[in-house]
RODO-2510 file (C-alpha; in nm, 4 decimals, decimal comma):
residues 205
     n   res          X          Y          Z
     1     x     9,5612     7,5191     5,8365
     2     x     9,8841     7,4642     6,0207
     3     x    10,0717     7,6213     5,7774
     4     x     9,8310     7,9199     5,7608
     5     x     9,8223     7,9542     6,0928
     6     x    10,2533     7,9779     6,1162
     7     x    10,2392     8,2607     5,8356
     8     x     9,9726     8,5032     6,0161
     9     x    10,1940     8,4152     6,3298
    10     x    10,5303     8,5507     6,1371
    11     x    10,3560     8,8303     6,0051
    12     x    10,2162     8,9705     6,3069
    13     x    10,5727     8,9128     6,5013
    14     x    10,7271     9,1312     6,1473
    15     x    10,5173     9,3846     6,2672
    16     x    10,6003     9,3817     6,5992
    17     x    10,9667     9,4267     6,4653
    18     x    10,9146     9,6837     6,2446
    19     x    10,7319     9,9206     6,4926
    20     x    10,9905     9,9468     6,7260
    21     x    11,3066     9,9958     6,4735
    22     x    11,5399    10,2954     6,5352
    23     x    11,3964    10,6465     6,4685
    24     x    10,9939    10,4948     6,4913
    25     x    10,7753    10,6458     6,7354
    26     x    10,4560    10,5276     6,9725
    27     x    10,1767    10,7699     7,1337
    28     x     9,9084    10,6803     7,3502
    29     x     9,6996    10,7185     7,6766
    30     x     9,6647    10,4993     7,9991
    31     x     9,4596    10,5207     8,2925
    32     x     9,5258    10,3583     8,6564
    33     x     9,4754    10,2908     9,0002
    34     x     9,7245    10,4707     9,2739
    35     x     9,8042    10,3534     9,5881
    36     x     9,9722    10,6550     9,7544
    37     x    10,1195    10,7741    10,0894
    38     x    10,4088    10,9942    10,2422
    39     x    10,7443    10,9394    10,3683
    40     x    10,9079    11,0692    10,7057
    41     x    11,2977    11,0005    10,7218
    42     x    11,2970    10,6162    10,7499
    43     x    10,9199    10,5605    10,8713
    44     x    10,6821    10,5450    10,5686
    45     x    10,2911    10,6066    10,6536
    46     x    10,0765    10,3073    10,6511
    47     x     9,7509    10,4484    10,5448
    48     x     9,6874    10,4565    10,1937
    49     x     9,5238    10,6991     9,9750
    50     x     9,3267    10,5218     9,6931
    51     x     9,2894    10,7512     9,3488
    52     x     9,3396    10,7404     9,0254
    53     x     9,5611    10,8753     8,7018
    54     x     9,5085    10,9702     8,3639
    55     x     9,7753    11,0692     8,1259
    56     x     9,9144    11,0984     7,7553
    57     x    10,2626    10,9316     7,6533
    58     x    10,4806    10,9432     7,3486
    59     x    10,8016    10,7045     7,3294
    60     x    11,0927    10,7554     7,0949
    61     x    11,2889    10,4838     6,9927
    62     x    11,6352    10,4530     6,9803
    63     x    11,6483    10,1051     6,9018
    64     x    11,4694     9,7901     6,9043
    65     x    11,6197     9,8076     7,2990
    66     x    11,5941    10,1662     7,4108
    67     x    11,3608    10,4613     7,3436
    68     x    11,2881    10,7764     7,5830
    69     x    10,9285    10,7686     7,7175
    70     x    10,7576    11,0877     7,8303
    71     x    10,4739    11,1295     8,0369
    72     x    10,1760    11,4036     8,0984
    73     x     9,9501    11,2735     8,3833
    74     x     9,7288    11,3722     8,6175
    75     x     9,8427    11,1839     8,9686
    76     x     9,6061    11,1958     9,2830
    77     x     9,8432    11,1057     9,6112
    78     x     9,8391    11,2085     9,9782
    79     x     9,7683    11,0027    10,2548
    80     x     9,4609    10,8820    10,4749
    81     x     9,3880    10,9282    10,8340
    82     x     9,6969    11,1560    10,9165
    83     x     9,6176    11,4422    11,2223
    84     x     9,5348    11,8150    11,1715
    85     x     9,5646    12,0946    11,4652
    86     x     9,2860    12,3236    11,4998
    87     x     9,4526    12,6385    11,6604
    88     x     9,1595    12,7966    11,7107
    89     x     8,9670    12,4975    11,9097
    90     x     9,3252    12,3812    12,0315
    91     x     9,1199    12,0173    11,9310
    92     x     9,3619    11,7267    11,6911
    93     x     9,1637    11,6078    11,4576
    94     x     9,2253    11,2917    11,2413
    95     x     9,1862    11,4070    10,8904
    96     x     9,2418    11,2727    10,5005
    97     x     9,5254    11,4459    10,2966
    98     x     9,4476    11,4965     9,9043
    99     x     9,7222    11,6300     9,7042
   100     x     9,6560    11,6098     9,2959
   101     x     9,9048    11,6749     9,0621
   102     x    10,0072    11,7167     8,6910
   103     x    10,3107    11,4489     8,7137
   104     x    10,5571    11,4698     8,4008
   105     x    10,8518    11,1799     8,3961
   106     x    11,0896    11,1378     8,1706
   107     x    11,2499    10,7768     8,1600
   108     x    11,4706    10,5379     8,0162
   109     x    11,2687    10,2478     7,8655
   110     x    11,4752     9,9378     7,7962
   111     x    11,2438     9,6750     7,5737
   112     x    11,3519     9,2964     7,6109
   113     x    11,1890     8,9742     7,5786
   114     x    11,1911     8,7399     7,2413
   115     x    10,9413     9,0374     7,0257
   116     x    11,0741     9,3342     7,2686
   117     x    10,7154     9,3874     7,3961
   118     x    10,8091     9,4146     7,7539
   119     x    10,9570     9,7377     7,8888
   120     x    11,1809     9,8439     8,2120
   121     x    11,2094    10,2131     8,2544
   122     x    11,3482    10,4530     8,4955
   123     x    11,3604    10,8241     8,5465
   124     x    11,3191    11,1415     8,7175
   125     x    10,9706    11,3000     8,7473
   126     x    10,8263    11,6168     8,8424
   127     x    10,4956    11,6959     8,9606
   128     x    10,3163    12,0648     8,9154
   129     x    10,0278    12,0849     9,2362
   130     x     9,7404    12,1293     9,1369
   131     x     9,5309    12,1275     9,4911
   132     x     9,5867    12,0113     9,8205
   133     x     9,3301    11,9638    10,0928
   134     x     9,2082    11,7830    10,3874
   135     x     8,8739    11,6165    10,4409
   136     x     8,8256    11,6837    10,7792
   137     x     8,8085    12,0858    10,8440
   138     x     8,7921    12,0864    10,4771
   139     x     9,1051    12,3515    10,4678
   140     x     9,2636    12,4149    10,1528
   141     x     9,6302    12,3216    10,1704
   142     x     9,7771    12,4431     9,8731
   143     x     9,9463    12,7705    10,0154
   144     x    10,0978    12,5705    10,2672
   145     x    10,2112    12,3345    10,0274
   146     x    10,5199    12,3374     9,7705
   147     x    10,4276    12,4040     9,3927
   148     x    10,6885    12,1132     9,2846
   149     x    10,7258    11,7770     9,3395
   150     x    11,0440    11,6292     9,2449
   151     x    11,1551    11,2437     9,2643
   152     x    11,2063    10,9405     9,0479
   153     x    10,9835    10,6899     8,8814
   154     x    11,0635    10,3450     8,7935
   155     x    10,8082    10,1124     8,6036
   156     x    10,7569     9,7509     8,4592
   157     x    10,5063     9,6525     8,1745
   158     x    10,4258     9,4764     7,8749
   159     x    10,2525     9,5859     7,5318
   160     x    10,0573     9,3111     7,3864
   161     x     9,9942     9,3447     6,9727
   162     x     9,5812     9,3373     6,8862
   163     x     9,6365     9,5247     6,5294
   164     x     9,9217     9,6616     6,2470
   165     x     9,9650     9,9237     6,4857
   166     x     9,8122     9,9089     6,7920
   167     x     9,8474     9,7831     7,1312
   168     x     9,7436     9,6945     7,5042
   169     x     9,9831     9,8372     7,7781
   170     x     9,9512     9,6765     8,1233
   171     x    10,1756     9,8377     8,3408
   172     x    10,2907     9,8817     8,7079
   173     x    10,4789    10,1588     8,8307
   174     x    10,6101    10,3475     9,1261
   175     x    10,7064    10,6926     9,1963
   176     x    10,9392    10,8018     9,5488
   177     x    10,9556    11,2113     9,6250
   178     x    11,2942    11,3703     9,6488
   179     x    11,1899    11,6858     9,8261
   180     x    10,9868    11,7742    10,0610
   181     x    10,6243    11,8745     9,9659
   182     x    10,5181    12,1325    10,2614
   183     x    10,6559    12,4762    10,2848
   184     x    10,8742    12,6136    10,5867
   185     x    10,8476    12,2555    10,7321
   186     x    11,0367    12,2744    11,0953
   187     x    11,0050    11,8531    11,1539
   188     x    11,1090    11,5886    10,9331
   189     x    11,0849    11,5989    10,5839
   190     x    10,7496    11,4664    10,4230
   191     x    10,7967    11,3303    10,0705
   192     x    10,5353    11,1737     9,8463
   193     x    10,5423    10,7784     9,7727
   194     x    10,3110    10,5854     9,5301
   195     x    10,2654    10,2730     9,3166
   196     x     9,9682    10,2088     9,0781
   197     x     9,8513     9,9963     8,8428
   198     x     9,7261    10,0889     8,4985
   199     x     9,5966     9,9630     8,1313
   200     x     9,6725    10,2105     7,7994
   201     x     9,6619    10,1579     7,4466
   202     x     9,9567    10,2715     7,2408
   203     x     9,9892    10,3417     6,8498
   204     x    10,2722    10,3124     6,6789
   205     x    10,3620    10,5983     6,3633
***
């Protein structure tokens, strides 16, 4: 039994080898929890906006090391109980900010560990808007809002085998804005910030 036992164990980590050889490719989906606010110069806003993300991946590999991973998701950030000023009422009003986007990175994955099934990668992203609002006046946003989001991503996760081909993904990651996300902005500069935490399945080809 012992013996049995060692030889499914071998064959499963021959597997793991073979999918992740130079030229071989992986595809898959995930789905996650974000945890995203803004950034103002140095100061970074407190008050989290909980939402979620879906999105497709495929990941080339290079080696059993390195492979490019590329990313099609769609990314709700913002921020929660920030102010809005209604003109017409001269009133402030504390308000909600929901900005959803269709987020595309690009990153560097670097595979280590004994079977290579955990993953660093790095990367620039860039995020097409696809609505902004606030909850408060219930405005619409989004032509007072930029059209692209540009910054960098950097994520951590592991891939854990459950068939020939398939796996779990369990994976945190973190995205930082590089430019500013409202139009003619006279103040600081407001740039989006978010970490999340998702589960995927990928398939190897």
């Amino acid at each position: 039994m012992k013996k049995l036992f060692t030889i499914l164990l071998l064959t499963a980590c021959s597997y793991t080898a073979f999918s992740q050889q130079k030229g071989s490719f992986e595809f898959g989906f995930n789905t996650g929890v974000n945890f995203a606010t803004v950034q103002s110069e140095s100061a970074t806003n407190t008050k989290f906006r909980t939402g979620l993300n879906v999105g497709i991946f495929g990941d080339y590999f290079f080696s059993d090391r390195w492979s490019i991973k590329a990313k099609l998701s769609y990314d709700q950030k913002g921020w929660n109980r920030g102010f809005i000023i209604d003109l017409d009422k001269n009133q402030t009003a504390v308000t909600d900010y929901h900005f959803d986007y269709l987020t595309i990175p690009v990153m560097a994955n670097w595979h280590f560990g004994k079977t290579r099934n955990w993953y660093l990668n790095f990367g620039p992203y860039a995020g097409v808007l696809l609505s902004a609002k606030e909850t408060a006046l219930n405005r619409d946003l989004k032509d007072f809002s930029k059209s692209l989001d540009l910054g960098l991503a950097l994520g951590i996760g592991v891939k854990i085998p459950v068939a020939d081909r398939v796996k779990i993904i369990l994976e945190a990651d973190g995205q930082s804005g590089l430019t500013d996300i409202l139009k003619n902005n006279q103040g600081s500069t407001i740039r989006n910030s978010r970490s999340s935490l998702n589960a995927g399945v990928a398939f190897s080809l």
